[in-house]
N, C-alpha and C positions, 0 to 999 in steps of 0.2 A: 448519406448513410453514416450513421453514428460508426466509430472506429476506435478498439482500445486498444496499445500494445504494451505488457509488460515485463520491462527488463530489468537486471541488477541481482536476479539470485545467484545463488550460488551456497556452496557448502565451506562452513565457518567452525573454528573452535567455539567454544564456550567464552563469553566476555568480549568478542571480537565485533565488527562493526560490517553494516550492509546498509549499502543506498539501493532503493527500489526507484523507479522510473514509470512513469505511466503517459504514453503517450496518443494525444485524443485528436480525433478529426473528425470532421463531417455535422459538427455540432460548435454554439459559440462556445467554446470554454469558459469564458472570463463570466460568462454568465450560469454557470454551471456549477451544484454542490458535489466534490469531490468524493467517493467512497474507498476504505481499501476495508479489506476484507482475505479471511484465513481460514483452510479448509484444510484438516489431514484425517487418515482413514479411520480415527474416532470419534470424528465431533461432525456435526453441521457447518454450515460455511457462517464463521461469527465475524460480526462486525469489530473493526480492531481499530477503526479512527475516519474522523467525518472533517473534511477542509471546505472550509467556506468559501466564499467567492473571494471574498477581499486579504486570504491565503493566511488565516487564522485558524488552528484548528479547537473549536467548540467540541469534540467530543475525543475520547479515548478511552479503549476499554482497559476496565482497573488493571487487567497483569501486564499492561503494556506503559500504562503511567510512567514517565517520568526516565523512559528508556528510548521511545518511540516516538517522533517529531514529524509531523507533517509541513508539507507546503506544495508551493504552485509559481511557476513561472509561467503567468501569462503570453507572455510575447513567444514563447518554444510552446505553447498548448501540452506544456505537462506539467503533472502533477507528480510527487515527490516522498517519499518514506522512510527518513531515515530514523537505521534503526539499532540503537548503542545494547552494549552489555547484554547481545544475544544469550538466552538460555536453550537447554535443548528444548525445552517446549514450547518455543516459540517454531519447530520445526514444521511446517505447512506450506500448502499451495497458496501462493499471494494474490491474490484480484481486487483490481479495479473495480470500479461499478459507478455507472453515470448517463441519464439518460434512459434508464431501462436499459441499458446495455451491460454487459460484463464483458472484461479482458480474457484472452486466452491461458494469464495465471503464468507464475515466473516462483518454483521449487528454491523454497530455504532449509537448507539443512541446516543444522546447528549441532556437532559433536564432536566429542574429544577419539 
């Protein structure tokens, strides 16, 4: 049974930093494309970065560019979000997604 859990929210100033955690089982990871993904009470659930097997990430959405770093440590079956120079509108519920599965979502605040 595929399995997501994600940790590392939490409520941040403006500029300040958050590692997100995503941790998988019941499926091989290392063969598995990565999703995170960010949902708050006015948008859809948007796709915010795509990590590849080989712990490269190929995709990022434009307001996250260049702030927002993925990866993956195989050998721990997680996957990883780090994520610099929060704004408040990066404020949302964070989810995994892998396998047809989604995580149970890990709350970033982001305010002064």
């Amino acid at each position: 049974q595929v399995h997501l859990v994600e940790s590392g929210g939490g409520l941040v100033q403006p500029g300040e930093s958050l590692r997100l955690s995503c941790a998988a089982s019941g499926f091989f990871f290392s063969d598995s494309v990565m999703r995170w993904y960010r949902q708050n009470p006015q948008t859809e659930r948007d796709l915010v970065a795509v990590l590849t097997t080989d712990g490269s990430g190929f995709y990022y959405a434009d307001s996250v560019k260049g702030r927002f770093t993925v990866s993956r440590d195989n050998a721990k079956n997680t996957a990883y979000l780090q994520m610099d120079s929060l704004k408040p509108e990066d404020t949302a519920i964070y989810y995994c997604y892998a396998r047809q599965t989604w995580g149970q979502g890990t709350q970033v605040t982001v305010s002064s």
